[in-house]
C-alpha positions as a Python dict, from the first residue, in 0.01 Angstrom:
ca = {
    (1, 'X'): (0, 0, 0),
    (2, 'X'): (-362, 101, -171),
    (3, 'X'): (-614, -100, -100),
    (4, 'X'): (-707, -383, -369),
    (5, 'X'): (-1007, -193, -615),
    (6, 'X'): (-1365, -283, -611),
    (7, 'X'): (-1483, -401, -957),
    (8, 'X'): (-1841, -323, -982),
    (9, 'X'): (-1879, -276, -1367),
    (10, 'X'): (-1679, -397, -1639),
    (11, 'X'): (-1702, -333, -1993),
    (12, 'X'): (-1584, -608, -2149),
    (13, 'X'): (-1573, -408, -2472),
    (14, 'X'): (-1401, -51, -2525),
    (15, 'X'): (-1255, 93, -2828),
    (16, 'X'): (-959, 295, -2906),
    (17, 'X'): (-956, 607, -3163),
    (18, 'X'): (-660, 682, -3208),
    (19, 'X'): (-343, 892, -3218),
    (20, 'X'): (-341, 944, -3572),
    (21, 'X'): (-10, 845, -3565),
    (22, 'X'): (-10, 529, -3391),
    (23, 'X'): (210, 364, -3739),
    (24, 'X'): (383, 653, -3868),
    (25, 'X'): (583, 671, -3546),
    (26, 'X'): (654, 300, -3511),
    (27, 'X'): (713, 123, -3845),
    (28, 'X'): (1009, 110, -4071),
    (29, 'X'): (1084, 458, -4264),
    (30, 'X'): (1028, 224, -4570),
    (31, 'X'): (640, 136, -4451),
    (32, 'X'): (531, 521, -4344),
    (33, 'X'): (376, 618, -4671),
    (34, 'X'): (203, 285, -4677),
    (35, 'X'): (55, 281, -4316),
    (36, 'X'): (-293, 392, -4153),
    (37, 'X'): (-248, 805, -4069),
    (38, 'X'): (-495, 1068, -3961),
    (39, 'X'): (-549, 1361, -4206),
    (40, 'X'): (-747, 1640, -4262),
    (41, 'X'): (-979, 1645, -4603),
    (42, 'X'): (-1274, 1888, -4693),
    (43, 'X'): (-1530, 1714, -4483),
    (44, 'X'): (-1367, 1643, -4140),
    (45, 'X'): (-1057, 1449, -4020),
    (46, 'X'): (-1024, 1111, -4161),
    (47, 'X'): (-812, 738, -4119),
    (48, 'X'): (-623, 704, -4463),
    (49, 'X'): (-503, 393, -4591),
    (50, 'X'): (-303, 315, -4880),
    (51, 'X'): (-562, 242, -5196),
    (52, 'X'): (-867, 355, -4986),
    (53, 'X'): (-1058, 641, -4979),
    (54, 'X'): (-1040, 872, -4635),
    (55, 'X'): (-1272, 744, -4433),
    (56, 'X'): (-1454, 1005, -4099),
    (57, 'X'): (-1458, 794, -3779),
    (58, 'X'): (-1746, 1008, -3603),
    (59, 'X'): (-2003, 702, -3547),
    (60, 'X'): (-1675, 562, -3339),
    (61, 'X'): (-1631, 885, -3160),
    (62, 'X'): (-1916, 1009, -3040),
    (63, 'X'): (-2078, 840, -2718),
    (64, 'X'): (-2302, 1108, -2519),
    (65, 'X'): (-2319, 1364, -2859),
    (66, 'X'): (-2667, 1489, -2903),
    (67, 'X'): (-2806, 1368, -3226),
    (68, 'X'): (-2660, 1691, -3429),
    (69, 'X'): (-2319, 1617, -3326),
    (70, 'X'): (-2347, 1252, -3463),
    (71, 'X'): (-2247, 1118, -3813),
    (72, 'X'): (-1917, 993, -4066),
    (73, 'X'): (-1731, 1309, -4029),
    (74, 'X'): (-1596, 1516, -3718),
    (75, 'X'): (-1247, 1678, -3610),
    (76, 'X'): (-1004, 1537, -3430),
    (77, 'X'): (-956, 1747, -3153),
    (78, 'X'): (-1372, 1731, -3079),
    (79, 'X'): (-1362, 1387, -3014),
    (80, 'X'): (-1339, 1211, -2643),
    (81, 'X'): (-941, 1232, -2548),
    (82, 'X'): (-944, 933, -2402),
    (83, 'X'): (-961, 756, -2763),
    (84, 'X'): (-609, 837, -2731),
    (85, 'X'): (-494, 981, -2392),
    (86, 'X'): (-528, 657, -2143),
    (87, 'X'): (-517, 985, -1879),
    (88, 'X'): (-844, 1127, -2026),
    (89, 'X'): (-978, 780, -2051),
    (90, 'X'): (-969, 700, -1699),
    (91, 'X'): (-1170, 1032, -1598),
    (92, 'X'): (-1433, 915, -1898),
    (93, 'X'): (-1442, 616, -1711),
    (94, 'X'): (-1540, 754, -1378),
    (95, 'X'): (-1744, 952, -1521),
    (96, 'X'): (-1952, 677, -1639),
    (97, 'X'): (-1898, 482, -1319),
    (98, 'X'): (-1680, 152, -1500),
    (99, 'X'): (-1421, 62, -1317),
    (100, 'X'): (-1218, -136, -1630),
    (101, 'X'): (-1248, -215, -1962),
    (102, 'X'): (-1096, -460, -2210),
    (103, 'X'): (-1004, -218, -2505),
    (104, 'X'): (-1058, -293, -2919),
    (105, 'X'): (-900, -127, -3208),
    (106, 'X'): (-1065, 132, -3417),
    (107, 'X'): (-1277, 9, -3682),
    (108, 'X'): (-1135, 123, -4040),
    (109, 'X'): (-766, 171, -3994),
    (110, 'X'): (-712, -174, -3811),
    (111, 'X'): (-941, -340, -4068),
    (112, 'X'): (-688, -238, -4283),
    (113, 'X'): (-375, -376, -4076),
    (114, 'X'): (-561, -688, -3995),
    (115, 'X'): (-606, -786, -4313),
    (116, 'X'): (-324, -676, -4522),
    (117, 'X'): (-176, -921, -4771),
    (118, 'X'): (155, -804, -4745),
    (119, 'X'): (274, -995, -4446),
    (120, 'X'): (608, -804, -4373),
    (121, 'X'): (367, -517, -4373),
    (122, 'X'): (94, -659, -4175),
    (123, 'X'): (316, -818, -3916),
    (124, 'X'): (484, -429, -3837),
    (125, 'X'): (146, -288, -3866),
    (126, 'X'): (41, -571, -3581),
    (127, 'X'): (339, -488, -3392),
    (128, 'X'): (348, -132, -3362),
    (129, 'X'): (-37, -139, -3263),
    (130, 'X'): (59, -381, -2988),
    (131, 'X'): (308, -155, -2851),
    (132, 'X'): (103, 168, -2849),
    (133, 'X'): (-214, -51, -2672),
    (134, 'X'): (56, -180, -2392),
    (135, 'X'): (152, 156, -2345),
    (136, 'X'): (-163, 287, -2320),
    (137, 'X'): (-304, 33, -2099),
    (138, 'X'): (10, 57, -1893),
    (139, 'X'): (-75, 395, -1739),
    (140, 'X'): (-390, 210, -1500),
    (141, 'X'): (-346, -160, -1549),
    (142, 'X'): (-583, -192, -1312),
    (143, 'X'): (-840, -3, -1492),
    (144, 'X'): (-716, -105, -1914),
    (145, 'X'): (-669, -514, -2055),
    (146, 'X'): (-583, -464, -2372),
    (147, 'X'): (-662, -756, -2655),
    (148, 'X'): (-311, -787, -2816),
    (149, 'X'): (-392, -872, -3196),
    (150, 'X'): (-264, -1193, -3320),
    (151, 'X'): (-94, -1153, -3649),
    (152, 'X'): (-241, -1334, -3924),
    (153, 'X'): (-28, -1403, -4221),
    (154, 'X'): (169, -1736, -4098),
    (155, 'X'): (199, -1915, -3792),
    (156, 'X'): (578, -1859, -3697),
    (157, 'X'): (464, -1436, -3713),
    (158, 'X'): (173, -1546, -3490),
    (159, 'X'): (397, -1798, -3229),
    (160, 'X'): (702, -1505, -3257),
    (161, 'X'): (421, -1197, -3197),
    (162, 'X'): (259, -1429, -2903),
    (163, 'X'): (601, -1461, -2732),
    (164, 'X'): (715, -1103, -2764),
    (165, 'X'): (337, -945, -2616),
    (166, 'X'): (305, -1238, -2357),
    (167, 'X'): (467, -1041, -2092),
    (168, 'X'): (411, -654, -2227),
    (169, 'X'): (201, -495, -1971),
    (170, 'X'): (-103, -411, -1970),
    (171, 'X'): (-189, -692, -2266),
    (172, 'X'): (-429, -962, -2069),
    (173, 'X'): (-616, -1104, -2390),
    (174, 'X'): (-547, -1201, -2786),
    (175, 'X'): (-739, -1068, -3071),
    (176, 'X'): (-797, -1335, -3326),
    (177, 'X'): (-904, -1155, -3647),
    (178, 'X'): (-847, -1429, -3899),
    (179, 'X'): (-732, -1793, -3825),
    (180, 'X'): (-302, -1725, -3809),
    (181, 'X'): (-237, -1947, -4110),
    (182, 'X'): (-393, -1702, -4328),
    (183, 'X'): (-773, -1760, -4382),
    (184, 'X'): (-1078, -1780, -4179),
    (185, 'X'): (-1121, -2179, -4234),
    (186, 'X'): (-943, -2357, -3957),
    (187, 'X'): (-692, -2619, -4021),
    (188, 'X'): (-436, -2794, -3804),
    (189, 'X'): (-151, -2563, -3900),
    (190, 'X'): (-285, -2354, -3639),
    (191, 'X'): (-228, -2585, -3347),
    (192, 'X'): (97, -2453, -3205),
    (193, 'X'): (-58, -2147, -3144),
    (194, 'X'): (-367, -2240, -2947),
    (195, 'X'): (-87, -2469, -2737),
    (196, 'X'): (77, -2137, -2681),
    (197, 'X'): (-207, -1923, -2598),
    (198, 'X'): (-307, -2169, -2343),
    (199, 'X'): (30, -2176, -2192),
    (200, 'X'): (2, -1798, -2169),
    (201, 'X'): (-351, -1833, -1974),
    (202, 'X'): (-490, -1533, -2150),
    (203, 'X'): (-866, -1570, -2313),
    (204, 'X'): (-921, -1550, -2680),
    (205, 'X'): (-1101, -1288, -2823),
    (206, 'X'): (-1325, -1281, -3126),
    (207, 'X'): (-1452, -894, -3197),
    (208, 'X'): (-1805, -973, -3380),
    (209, 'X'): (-1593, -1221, -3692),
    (210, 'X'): (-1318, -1321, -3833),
    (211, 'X'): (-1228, -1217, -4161),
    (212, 'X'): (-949, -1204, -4440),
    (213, 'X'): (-1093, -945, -4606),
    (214, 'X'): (-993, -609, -4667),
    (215, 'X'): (-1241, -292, -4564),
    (216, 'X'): (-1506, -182, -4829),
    (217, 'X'): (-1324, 76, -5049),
    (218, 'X'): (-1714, 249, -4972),
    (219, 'X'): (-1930, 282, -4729),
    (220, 'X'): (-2251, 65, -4875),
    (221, 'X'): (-2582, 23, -4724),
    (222, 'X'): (-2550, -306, -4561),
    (223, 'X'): (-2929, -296, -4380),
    (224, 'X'): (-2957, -180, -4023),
    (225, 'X'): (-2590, -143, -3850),
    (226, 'X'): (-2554, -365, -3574),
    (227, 'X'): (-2873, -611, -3591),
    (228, 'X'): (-2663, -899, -3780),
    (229, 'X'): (-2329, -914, -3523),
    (230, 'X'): (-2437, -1241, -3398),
    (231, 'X'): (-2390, -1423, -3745),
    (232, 'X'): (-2039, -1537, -3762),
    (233, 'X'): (-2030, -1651, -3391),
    (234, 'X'): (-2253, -1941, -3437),
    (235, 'X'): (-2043, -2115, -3709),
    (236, 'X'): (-1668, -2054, -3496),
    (237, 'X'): (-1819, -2247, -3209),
    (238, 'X'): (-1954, -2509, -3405),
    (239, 'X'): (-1587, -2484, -3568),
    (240, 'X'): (-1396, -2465, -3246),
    (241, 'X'): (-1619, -2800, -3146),
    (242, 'X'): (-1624, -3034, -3388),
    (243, 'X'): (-1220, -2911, -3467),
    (244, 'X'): (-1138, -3126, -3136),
    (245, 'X'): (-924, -2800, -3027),
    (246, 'X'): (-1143, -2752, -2675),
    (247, 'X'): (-1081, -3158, -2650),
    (248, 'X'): (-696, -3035, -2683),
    (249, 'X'): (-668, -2740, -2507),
    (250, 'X'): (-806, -2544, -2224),
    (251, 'X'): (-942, -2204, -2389),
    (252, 'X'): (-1168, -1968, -2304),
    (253, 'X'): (-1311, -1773, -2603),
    (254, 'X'): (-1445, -1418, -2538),
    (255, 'X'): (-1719, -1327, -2796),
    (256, 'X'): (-1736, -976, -2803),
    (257, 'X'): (-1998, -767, -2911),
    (258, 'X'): (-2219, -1042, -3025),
    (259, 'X'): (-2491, -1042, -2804),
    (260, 'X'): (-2695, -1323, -2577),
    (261, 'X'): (-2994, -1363, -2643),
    (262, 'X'): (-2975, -1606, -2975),
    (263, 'X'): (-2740, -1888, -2789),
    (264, 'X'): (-2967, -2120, -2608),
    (265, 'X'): (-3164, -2178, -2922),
    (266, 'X'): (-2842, -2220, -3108),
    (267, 'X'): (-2724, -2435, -2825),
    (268, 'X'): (-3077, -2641, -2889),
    (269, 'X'): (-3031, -2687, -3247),
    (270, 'X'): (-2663, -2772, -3216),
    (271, 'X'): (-2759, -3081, -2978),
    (272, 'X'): (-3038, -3148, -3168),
    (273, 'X'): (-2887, -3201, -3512),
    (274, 'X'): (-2536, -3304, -3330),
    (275, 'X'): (-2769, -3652, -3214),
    (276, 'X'): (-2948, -3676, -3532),
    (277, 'X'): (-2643, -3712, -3763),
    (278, 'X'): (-2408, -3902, -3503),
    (279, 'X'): (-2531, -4207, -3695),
    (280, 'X'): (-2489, -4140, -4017),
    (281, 'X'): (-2242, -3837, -4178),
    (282, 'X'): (-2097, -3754, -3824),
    (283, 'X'): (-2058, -4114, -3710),
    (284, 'X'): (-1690, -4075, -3666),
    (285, 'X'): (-1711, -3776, -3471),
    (286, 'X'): (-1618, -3836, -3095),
    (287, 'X'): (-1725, -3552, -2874),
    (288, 'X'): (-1609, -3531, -2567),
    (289, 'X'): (-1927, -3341, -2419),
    (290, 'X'): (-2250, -3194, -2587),
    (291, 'X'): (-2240, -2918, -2868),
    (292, 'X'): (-2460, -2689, -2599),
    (293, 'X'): (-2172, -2805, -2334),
    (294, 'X'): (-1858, -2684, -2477),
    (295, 'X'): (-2034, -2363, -2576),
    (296, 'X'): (-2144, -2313, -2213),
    (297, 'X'): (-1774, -2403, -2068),
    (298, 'X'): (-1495, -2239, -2342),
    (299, 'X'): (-1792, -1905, -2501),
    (300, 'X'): (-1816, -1620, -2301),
    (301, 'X'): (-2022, -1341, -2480),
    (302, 'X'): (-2068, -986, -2450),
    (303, 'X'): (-2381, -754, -2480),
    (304, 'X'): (-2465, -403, -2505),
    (305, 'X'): (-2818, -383, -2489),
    (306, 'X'): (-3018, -735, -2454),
    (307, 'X'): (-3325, -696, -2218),
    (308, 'X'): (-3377, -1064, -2320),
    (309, 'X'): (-3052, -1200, -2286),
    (310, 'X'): (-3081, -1087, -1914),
    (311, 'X'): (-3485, -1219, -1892),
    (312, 'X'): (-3350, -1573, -2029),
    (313, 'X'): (-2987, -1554, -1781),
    (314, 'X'): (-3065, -1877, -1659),
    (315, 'X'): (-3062, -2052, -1996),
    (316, 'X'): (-2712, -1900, -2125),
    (317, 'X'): (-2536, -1897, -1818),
    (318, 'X'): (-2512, -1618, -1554),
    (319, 'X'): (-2147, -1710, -1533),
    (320, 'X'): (-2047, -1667, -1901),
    (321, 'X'): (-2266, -1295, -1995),
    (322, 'X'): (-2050, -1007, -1982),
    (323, 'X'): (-2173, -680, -2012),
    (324, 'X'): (-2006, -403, -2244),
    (325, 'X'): (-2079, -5, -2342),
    (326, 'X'): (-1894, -27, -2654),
    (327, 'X'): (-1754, 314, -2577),
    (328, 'X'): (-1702, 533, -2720),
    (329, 'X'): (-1937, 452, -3041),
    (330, 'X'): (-2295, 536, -3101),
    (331, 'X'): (-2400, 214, -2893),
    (332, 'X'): (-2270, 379, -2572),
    (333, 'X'): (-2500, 489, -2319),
    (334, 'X'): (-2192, 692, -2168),
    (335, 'X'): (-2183, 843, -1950),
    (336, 'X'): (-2529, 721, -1819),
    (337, 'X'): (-2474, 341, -1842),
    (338, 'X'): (-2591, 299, -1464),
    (339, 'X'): (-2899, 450, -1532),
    (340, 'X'): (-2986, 197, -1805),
    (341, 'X'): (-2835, -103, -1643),
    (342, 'X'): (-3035, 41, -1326),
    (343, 'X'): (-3356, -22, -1579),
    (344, 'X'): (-3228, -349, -1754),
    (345, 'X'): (-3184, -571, -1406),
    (346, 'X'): (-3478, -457, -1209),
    (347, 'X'): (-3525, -748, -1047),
    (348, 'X'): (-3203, -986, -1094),
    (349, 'X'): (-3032, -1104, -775),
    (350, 'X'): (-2758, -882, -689),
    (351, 'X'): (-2503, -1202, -709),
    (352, 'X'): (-2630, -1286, -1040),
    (353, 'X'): (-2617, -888, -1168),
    (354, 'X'): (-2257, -867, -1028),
    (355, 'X'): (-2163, -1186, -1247),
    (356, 'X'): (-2229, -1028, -1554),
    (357, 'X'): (-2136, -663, -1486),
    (358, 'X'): (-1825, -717, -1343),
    (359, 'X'): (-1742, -1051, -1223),
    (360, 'X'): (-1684, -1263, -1473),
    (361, 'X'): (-1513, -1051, -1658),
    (362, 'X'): (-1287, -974, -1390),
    (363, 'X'): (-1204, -1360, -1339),
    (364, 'X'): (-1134, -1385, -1696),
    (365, 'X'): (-920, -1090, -1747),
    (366, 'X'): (-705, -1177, -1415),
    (367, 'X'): (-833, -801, -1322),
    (368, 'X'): (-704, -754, -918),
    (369, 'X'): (-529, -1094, -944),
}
């Protein structure tokens, strides 16, 4: 028998690229035309969706390029293999020094099957992704969690989907991308499937929001990528609270790719306002603990790069921060992610730096359990 693996970084946070044919090769011959594919057009390889126009995937592909190698558009067979080959992935892994990783869909193409009105269609799209990502994870399990995604167009798809992936290996998480009755407001329809999920014993996951919309048909300047990920997580654990659902059920809530540093002042405010109002508009509200309390037992967020997340540790909770490369996008130091974590906890215990680069998420991901 092998001895039981070290975990001495964990990126709670991976992505997945591809094959290019992860739906054509798993949905009904009557959904092929109408499902996410990989195809070549004049300026590169591209995801194409049904009513959308191709869109490159090179910002998600191209972790350790030098800055001419970066951008929208690349080909296929020049991007890491282990977007698709979990063989390739684990010798991308070692050669970044992670040990496991919980994995995330592509960007565009599961935008597209998350949020697709049709819900025959959505709920095959959901299903064939789910098998590919057990697969995949099933060649290491001890290296690959993958975040099932929970379908979203009616709870008895989301209780069925829940009950078919609970014991698919290599699946040790759920993927919440909209609330499973249909929209991102939460309502009590949903409560047979947080019962479930707790049964199962498998954390939540939120990948930076929710949403029940459909990608932008174009890409649009939206500001500066990646500086506003943090702005949907403050309102779901404010919703999550005051919904009574943590009163009800014992869930822990992965936040990925959201960052640390912004939570003890939302934490602050959150108690702050929580005791102002109790005695007027919120005086039927019966909390079982503090706003800054449940956030502290059921959140656990990830970070990429947060030099003051880690300065102000103490204040979030050592035993909630998980670290993540996001690889393989632009974010990723890969494969040199020891040499800026090196940099990043100069100084921080080794118990406390082992918490949040491996540790907790190994407890929550059942990783060597």
């Amino acid at each position: 028998m092998s001895a039981a693996r070290e975990y001495r970084l964990i990126s709670a946070d991976g992505h997945l690229n591809g094959p290019g044919d992860i739906w054509t090769k798993r949905v009904s011959k009557k959904y092929v035309d109408r499902v996410p594919r990989v195809e070549r057009v004049a300026q590169g390889d591209a995801w194409v969706c049904e009513g959308f126009e191709p869109r490159g995937f090179g910002w998600e592909a191209c972790a350790g390029r030098g800055p001419d190698q970066q951008g929208e558009w690349c080909r296929y067979e020049d991007i890491h293999p282990g977007g698709y080959d979990p063989k390739a992935r684990v010798a991308e892994l070692d050669a970044d020094g992670v040990d496991a990783e919980l994995l995330f869909p592509m960007g565009f193409a599961s935008g597209y099957v998350r949020a697709h009105k049709d819900p025959d269609l959505h709920l095959e799209m959901v299903r064939a992704y789910n098998d590919f990502l057990s697969e995949f994870c099933s060649y290491a399990p001890d290296r690959f969690v993958g975040a099932a995604m929970i379908p979203s167009r009616g709870v008895d798809q989301a209780l069925a989907e829940i009950e078919r992936c609970r014991n698919l290996p290599g699946l040790g998480a759920w993927l919440l991308t909209c609330y499973p009755h249909g929209d991102t407001v939460m309502n009590d329809d949903d409560e047979p499937v947080w019962a479930l999920i707790e049964e199962t014993g498998k954390p939540i996951t939120i990948h930076i929001a929710l949403t029940d919309q459909l990608p932008s048909t174009k890409i649009v300047a939206r500001g500066l990528p990646g500086t506003g990920h943090f702005y949907d997580a403050p309102r779901r654990m404010l919703e999550w609270v005051f919904s009574g659902v943590l009163d009800r059920h014992d869930l822990k809530i992965i936040l990925a790719e959201v960052d640390c540093g912004w939570m003890p002042y939302f934490a602050e405010q959150a108690d702050d306002n929580y005791l102002r109002h109790a005695q007027s508009d919120l005086r039927d509200v019966k909390l079982r603990l503090m706003p800054s309390e449940y956030m502290a037992q059921y959140f656990f967020p990830t970070f990429i790069t947060d030099h003051y997340a880690i300065a102000n540790r103490h204040r979030i909770g050592v035993q909630r921060m998980m670290w993540s490369n996001d690889y393989p996008h632009i974010t990723s130091d890969w494969p040199f992610s020891w040499k800026t974590i090196h940099a990043a906890f100069a100084g921080v215990p080794t118990d406390e730096a082992h918490a949040i680069l491996a540790g907790n998420a190994q407890r929550l991901l059942g990783l060597g359990s």
